[in-house]
N, C-alpha and C positions, 0 to 999 in steps of 0.2 A: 494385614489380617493376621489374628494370632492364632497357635496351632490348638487345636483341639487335643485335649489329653486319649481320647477314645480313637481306635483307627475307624472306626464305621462313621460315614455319614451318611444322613439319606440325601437323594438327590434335590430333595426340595431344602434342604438346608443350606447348601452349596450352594443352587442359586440364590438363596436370602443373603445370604454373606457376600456371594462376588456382585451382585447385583448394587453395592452399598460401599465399591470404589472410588467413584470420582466426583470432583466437587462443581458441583454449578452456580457458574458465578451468580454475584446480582444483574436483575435484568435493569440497566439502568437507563434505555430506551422506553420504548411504548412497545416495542415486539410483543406478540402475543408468544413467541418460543424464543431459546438462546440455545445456540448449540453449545454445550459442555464445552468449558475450555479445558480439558484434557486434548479432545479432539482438534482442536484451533490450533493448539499447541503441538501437536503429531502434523498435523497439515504443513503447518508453518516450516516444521524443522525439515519433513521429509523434501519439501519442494527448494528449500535451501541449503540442501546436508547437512545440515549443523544437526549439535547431538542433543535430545531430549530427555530431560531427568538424568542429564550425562550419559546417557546412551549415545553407543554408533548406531549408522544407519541403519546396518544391518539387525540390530539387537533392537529397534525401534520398531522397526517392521516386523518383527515377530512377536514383539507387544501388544504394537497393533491392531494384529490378526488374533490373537487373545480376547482383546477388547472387544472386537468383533462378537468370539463363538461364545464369551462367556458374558457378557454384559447384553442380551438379547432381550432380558427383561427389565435392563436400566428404566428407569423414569425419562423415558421419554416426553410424554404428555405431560408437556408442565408448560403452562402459561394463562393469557386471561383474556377475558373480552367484556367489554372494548377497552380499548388501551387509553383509551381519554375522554373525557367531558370537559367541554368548554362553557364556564361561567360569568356573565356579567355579573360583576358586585352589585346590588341593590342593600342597602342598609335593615339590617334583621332578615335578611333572605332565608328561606328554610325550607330545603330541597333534597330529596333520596336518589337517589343512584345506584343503580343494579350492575354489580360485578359476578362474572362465570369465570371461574379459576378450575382449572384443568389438571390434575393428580393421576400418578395410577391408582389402581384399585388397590385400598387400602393404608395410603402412604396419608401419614398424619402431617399436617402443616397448622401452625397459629397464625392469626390474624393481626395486622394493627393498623394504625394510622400515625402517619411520620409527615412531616412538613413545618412551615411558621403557624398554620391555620390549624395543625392537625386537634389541637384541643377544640374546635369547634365542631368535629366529628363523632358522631354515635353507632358503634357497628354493630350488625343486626347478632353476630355471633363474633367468638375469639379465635372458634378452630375451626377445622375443618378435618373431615376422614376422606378420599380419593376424590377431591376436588368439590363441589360446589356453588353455593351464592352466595353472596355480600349483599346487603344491604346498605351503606354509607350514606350516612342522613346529616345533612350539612346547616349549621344554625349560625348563619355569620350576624357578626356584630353590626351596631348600627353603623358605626366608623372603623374604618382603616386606615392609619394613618401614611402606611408607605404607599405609593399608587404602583401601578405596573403589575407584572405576572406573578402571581402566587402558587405553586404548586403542592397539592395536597398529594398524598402516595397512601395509595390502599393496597399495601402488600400482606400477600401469604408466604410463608418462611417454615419450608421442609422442616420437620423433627425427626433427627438422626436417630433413631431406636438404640436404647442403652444392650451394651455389650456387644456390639454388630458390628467392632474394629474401627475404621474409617466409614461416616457418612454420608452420604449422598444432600447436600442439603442446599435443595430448589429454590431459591425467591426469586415471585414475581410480585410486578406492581404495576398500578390498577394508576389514573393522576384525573385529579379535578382540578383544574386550570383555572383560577377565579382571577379574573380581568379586573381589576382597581384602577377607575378612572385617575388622569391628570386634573391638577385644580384648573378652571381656565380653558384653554383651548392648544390643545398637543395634537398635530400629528405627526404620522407615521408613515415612509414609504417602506412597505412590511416586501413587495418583491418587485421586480424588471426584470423580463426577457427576452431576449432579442434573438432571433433565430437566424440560423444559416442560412442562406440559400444558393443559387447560381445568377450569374450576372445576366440582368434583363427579367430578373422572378421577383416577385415582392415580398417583400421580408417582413415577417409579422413581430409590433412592438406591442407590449403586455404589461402595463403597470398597474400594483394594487394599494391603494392607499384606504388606511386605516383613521378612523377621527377616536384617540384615547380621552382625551377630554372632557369634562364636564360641557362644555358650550358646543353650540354647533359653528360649523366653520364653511368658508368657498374655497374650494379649491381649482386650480391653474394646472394642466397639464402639458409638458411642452417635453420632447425630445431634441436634442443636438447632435449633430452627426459631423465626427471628424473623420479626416483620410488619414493615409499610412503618415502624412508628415505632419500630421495633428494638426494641421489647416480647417476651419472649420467650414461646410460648403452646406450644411443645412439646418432649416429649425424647424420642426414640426408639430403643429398642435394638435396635442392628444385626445383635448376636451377638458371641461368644466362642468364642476358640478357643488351642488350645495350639500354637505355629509352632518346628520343631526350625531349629538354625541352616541360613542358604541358603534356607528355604522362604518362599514365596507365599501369602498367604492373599485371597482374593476376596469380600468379606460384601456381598448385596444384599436389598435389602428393598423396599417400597414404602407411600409415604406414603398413606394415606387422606385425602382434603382434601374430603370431603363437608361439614365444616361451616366450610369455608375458603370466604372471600369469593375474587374476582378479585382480581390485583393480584401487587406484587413482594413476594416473601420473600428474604431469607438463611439458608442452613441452612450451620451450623456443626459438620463432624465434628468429632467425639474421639476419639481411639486411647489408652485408657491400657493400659500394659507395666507389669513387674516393674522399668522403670530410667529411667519418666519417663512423659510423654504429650504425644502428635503433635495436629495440627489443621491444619487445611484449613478454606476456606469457598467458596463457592458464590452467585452469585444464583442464581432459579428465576422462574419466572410464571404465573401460573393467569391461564387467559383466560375472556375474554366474546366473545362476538358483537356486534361491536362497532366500526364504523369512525371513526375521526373526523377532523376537517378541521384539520390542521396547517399550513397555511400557502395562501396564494392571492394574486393579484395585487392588487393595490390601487390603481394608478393606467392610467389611457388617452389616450389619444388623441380628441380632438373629430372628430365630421363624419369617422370613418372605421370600416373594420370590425378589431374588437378581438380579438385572443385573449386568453384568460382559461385562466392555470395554475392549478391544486386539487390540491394534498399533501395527497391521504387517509395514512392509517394504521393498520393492521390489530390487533388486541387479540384476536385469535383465532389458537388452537395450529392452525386450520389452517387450507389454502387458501379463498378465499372467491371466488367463481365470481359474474361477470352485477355486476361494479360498475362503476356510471357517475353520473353528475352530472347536475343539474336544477337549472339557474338562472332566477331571475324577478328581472326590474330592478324593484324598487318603485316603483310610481307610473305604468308606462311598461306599454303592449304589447309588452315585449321579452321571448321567452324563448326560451332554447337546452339541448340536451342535447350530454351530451359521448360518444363511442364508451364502451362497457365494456370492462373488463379485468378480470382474473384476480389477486385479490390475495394473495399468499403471506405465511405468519403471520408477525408480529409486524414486517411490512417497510412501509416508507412506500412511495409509487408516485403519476407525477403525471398528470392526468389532463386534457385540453384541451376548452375547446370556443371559438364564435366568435359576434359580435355586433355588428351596427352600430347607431353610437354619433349616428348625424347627429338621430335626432328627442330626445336628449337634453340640454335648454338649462342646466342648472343646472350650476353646479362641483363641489358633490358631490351624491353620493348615493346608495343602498341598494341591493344584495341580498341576496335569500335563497336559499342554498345548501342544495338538497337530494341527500343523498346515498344511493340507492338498493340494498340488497343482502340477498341470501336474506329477504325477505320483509321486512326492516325498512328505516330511514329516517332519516338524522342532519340533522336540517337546523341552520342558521348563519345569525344575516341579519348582513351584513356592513358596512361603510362602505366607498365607494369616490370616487375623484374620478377630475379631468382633469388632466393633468398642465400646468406652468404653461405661455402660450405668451411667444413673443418676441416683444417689440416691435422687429421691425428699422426699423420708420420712426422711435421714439422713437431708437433706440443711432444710426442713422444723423445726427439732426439733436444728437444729445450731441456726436457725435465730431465731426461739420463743426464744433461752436461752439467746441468745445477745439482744433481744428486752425486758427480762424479765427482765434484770440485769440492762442496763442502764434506766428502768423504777423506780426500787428500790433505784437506783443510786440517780436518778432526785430528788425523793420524800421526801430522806434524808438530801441532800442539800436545799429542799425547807423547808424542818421541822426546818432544823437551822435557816436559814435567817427567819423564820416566830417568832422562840422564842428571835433573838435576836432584832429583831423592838418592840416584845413586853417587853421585857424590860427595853428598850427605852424610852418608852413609859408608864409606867407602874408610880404611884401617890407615893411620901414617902408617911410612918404613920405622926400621929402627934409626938411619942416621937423622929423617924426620923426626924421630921424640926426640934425639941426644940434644938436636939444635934447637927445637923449642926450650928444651930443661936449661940449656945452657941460658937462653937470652931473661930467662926466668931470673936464673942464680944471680944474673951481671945486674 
């Protein structure tokens, strides 16, 4: 923002100007909002201490709070409804579509149309002043030559008010989805899903096939179920059914797994057609009641009070209520419990408790970890040490004796170099020059 030559502002000029700092990306989902990525960007860095626009944390977080007290009138309200229309291609089709685009009060945006089809579009207006309607009136051709999804974009695109420093500038968009059959007969397996459950519960399987195609088609539904060692131990048929070109077909079923152990499976759809066959795959998991202990601390501190982390982990399709920890130091009167928590399926979660460590003299040694919940009990006897300490008196008399030696070292070397400059340096006698002068004259 550039400074104003005059000291007075009024207060509504201030907020026009700071209100007119941050930039909003493009929306390039269907969201009807985006949160600034200024914000995204402060989030990101604060929850990872990294520095933002090269700020420290600290200088970020007071930016922030900035943002906060001075941007209360940003353009918040920016987006569109609805985010989409889905179109079958029909040859010379010619169809309008109502878009609601969302502005604050008085924030100017233009209109356009962007896409491969977007010339086939007519907008009912260009601009808009604090949001609005569209109109998008669509006159497709009688042929398309590529088949599959075409997306048209009806965005509105903020105008940054001249002289107002850095702009603010909102796009959203609006998509008309126009379907172009395959020549022939195409399908499609568009989803599968396969749900969790617990062992002895029936597992619900979900397949939806699409016919793109000009021609109508039969369709074959069948799923495969393999176990953890990719052994195949089932085939289940989904259903059949006859799909006219453009139609949707939805097949669900559900697995019986009464004589299903716990554990992972892969179930493998099939879609076979009259002009090929689609697949899809899936993990799934049939649970137990079951927590186990995936990870914990393993090293401490002497002569102090310790905490102790436990990564339980959940083997059950659902929440598991009242878990907590029970530790016993082996050999020692030490035991502690940890608070319980509430453990959601199939999630790890850590879980703390605390112990002083001063009546324990050995460098390692054992617990057993038990882990309490709905009535059952996983216990773990563990290995644990001390972690190593420092000898600073030994590093302190290493480093004097290195520092003693290359001192003595130094002093030596300097005592030569010193006697042999004086040497150098140093006057013959007189019967020293007569006997030089002499060996001269001979």
């Amino acid at each position: 923002m550039h400074e104003n030559s005059s000291k007075e502002f009024s207060a509504q000029k201030i907020q026009k100007k700071t209100r007119k700092i941050f930039l909003l990306q493009s929306s390039k989902n269907f969201e009807s909002h985006q949160k600034p990525k200024v914000f995204e960007m402060l989030e990101n860095g604060l929850e990872h201490k990294q520095t933002v626009f090269g700020m420290k944390k600290i200088e970020a977080v007071v930016f922030s709070a900035l943002i906060v007290i001075l941007s209360w009138q940003a353009s918040a309200m920016v987006g569109v409804s609805p985010g989409i229309y889905e179109v079958d291609f029909e040859p010379g089709l010619k169809e309008s579509y109502l878009f609601s685009y969302m502005f604050d009060d008085g924030v100017k945006a233009s209109v356009y149309a962007e896409g491969d089809l977007a010339k086939y579009v007519k907008l009912s207006t260009d601009s808009l002043v604090g949001g609005g309607q569209v109109i998008a009136t669509v006159e497709l051709p009688d042929y398309i030559e590529e088949p599959g999804n075409h997306k048209i974009f009806i965005g509105a695109m903020q105008k940054a008010d001249e002289g107002e420093g850095i702009g603010m500038a909102g796009n959203v968009r609006g998509v008309i989805l126009v379907k172009v059959p395959y020549p022939g007969k195409y399908a499609s397996l568009s989803e599968f899903y396969v749900d969790n459950a617990n062992q002895g519960e029936p597992v619900n399987l979900t397949l939806v096939v699409n016919n793109l195609g000009k021609e109508g088609i039969t369709v074959n539904a069948f799923v495969e179920i393999f176990d953890d060692s990719d052994s195949s131990i089932e085939i289940v048929n989904i259903g059949n059914a006859y799909l006219d070109s453009k139609e949707e077909k939805t097949f669900r079923k559900q697995l019986q797994t009464t004589n299903y152990k716990a554990g992972d499976y892969r179930a493998k759809a099939i879609v076979k057609y009259d002009a090929g066959e689609l697949t899809k795959e899936q993990i799934f998991r049939l649970g137990t009641l079951y927590v186990g202990i995936s990870n914990y601390t393993e090293e401490f501190q002497r002569d102090k009070l310790n905490q102790m982390d436990i990564e339980v982990e959940s083997f059950w399709n659902n929440p598991i209520r009242d878990v907590y920890g029970e530790v016993q130091i082996i050999g020692h009167d030490i035991k502690f419990l940890t608070p319980s928590i509430t453990l959601n399926p199939w999630k790890k979660q850590q879980i703390s408790g605390f112990f002083d460590a001063s009546e324990i003299k050995e460098k390692n040694f054992q617990a057993n970890i038990t882990i309490n919940y709905e009535g059952e009990k996983t216990s773990k006897i563990v290995e644990l040490k001390f972690k190593k300490e420092t000898d600073y008196v030994l590093y302190a008399l290493v480093g004097g004796g290195v520092f003693l030696g290359i001192l003595i070292i130094s002093l030596i070397i300097a005592m030569v170099i010193l006697l042999i400059r004086m040497r150098k340096n140093e006057k013959p006698s007189p019967k020293q020059q007569f006997e030089k002068n002499d060996r001269r004259i001979k």
